[in-house]
N, C-alpha and C positions, 0 to 999 in steps of 0.2 A: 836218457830215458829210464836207465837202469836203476838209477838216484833218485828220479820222481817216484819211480813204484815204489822203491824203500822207503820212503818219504811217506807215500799215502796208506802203505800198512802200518808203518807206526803207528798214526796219525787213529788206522783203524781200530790198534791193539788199544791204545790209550782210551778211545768213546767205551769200550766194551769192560773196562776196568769196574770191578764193585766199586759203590760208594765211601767203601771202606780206606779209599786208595788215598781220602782225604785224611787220614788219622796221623796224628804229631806222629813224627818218625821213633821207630824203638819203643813204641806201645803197644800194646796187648791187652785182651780181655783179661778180666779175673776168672781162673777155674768154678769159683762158685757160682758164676752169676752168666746167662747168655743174654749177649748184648740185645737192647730194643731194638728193634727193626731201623734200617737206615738212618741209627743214630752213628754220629762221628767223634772221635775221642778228641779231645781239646787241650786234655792234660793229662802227664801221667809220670806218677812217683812210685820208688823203689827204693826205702832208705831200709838197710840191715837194724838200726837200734833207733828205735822213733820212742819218743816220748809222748802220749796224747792226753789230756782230758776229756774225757766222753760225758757230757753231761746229762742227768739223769729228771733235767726240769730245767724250768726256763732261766733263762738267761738273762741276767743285767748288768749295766755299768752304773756303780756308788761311790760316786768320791773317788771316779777316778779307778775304782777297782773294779775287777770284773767280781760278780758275785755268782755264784752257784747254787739253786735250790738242793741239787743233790750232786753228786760224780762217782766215776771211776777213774782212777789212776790206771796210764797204761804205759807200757812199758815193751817192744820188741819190736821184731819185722814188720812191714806196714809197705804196703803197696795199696794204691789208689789211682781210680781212671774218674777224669769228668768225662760227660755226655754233652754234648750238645745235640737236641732233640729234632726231627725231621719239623717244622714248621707247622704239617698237620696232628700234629698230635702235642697233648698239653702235659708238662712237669707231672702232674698228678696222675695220667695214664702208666707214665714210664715208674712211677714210684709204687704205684698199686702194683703192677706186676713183678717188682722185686721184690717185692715185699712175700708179692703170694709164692714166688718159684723158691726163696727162705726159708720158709716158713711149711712149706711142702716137703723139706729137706730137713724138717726138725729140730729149726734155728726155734731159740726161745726168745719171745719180746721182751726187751728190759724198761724199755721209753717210748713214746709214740708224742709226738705234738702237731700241730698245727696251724696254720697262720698265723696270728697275733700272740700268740699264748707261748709261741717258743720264744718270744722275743725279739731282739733286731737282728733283721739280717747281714746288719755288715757288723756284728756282734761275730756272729757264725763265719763268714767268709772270711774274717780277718783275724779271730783272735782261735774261733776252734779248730775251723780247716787252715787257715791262712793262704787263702786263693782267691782272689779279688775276682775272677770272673763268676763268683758264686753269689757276689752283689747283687740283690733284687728288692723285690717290693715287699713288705711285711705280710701282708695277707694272701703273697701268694706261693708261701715256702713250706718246705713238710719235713720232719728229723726225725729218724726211727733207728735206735743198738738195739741190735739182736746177739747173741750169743750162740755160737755154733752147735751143733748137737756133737754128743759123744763120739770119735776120740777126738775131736777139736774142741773138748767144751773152755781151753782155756783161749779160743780165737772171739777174738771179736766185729763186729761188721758196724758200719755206720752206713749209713745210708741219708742224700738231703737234697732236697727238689728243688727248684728255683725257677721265678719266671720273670725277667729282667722290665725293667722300661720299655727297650726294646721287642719286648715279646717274645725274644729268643729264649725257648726253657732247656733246661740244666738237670743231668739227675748227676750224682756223686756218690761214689760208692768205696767207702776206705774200707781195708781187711787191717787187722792188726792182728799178728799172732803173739799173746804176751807170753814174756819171759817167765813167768811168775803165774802159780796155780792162783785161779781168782774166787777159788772157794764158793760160797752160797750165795746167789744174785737175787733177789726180787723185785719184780718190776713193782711199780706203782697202781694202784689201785682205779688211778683216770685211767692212764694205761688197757689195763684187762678193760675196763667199761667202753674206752672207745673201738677196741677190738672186738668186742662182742655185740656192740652196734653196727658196726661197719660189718664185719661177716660171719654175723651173726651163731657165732660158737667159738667155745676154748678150747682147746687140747692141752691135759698136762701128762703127755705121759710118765713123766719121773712120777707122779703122784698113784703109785701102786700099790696102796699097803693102806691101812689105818690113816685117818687123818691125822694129820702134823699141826699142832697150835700155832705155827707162824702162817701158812699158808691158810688155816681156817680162819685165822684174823684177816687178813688181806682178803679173801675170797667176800668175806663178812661184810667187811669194809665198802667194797667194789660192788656189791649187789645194795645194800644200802644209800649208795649216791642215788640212785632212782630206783623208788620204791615201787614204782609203777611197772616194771621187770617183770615176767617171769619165763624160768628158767626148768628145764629138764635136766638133770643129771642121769650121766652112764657111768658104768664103772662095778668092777666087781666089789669096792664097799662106797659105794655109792649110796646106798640108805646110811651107812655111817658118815658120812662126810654131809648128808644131808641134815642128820641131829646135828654135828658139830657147825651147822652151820646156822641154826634155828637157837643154838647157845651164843651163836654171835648176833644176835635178834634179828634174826631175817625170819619175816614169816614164811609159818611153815606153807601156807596157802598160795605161796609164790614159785613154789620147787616142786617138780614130779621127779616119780625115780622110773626111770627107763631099763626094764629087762636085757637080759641078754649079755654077753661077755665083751670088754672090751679092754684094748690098755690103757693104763693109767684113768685120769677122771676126765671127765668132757661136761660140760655145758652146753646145751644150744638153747637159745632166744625164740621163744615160743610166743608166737604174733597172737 
């Protein structure tokens, strides 16, 4: 009788266990990131000297070669967790909320793509991450480096969504700490526009001072791609970064300058 009761408390401890209780053995969340809701870890690496390619634009295979529009060589510590995502909810949910709790933490955007445009997905699953369960459908994947804010600016973050045949979705999220200072990053100019469409403002805060000729060219650039834009600027020289930006031919009729103190420069997307 004694055995049965032991029996049916076990039996009770185990029903009562978190979801969590599913996670590949000797894995753990990453510090920077709290896990999606009743997602379960599938995969999980901790190599001391990782060597990566973070790619800065889409991806292809030429004769055999992998080609790269843009990268960064990377080089250190690297830990990484896959997701496998609760059923109700889709790749894209779990990716938009890393993205925003990053980014809320004052990670800077290096890349952003989307669907078809990053290229193949067993491109990404086999030659970038090399984790075949990140195989899925082209147009239903998402890749975003961020760079960490100050003192981590030389960590790096990848981040990449996936939603299989199966319909099983995937978030993936690598840290790489590199060995090696990575000096001055700028994202790309799709980039900034698709983040200023999707949530609708930039934050730079390192942009404190006077405007700088590479950032006012890329700023330039990025408001250019759709002329149809316009944009408020904050910032304490914010009417300067607004001439310097009217010298990279953005009309001026596209840009107001918003009072009041803030740091660094800001944009927001004025419907």
């Amino acid at each position: 009788m004694r055995l049965f009761s032991l029996l049916a408390l076990s039996l009770a401890c185990l029903a009562v266990q978190p979801l969590s209780a599913a996670d590949l053995p000797g894995s753990q969340d990453l510090e920077i990131l709290p896990r999606f809701p009743r997602a379960e870890i599938v995969d999980f690496r901790d190599v001391a000297a990782q060597e990566r390619i973070y790619p800065l634009g889409s991806i292809r295979r030429i004769s055999g070669t992998l080609r790269y529009e843009r990268q960064i060589d990377s080089q250190g510590h690297m830990r990484s967790v896959t997701y496998e995502l609760p059923a109700e909810h889709t790749s894209g949910q779990a990716f938009n909320a890393a993205r925003d709790t990053l980014q809320e933490q004052g990670a800077e955007l290096l890349y952003w793509c989307e669907s078809r445009e990053c290229g193949s997905s067993s491109l990404w699953a086999n030659s970038v991450f090399g984790n075949a369960k990140l195989l899925g459908a082209d147009d239903q994947q998402a890749y975003l480096l961020l760079r960490l804010a100050e003192p981590k600016q030389n960590t790096l973050v990848a981040l990449y969504s996936i939603t299989r045949g199966n319909r099983r979705a995937y978030l993936h999220v690598e840290q790489l700490d590199n060995q090696a200072d990575l000096g001055e990053l700028l994202p790309g100019p799709a980039t900034l526009l698709r983040q200023l469409r999707n949530t609708g403002e930039l934050d730079f805060v390192s942009l404190d001072g006077e405007p700088v000729a590479a950032w006012a060219e890329l700023l330039g650039r990025t408001l250019n791609q759709d002329s149809t834009l316009r944009v408020s600027l904050s910032g304490k020289y914010a009417a300067a970064w607004r001439d310097a930006l009217v010298a990279e031919r953005v009309r001026a009729a596209r840009m107001e300058v918003q009072q009041g103190p803030s740091d660094g420069l800001s944009f927001k997307l004025l419907r």
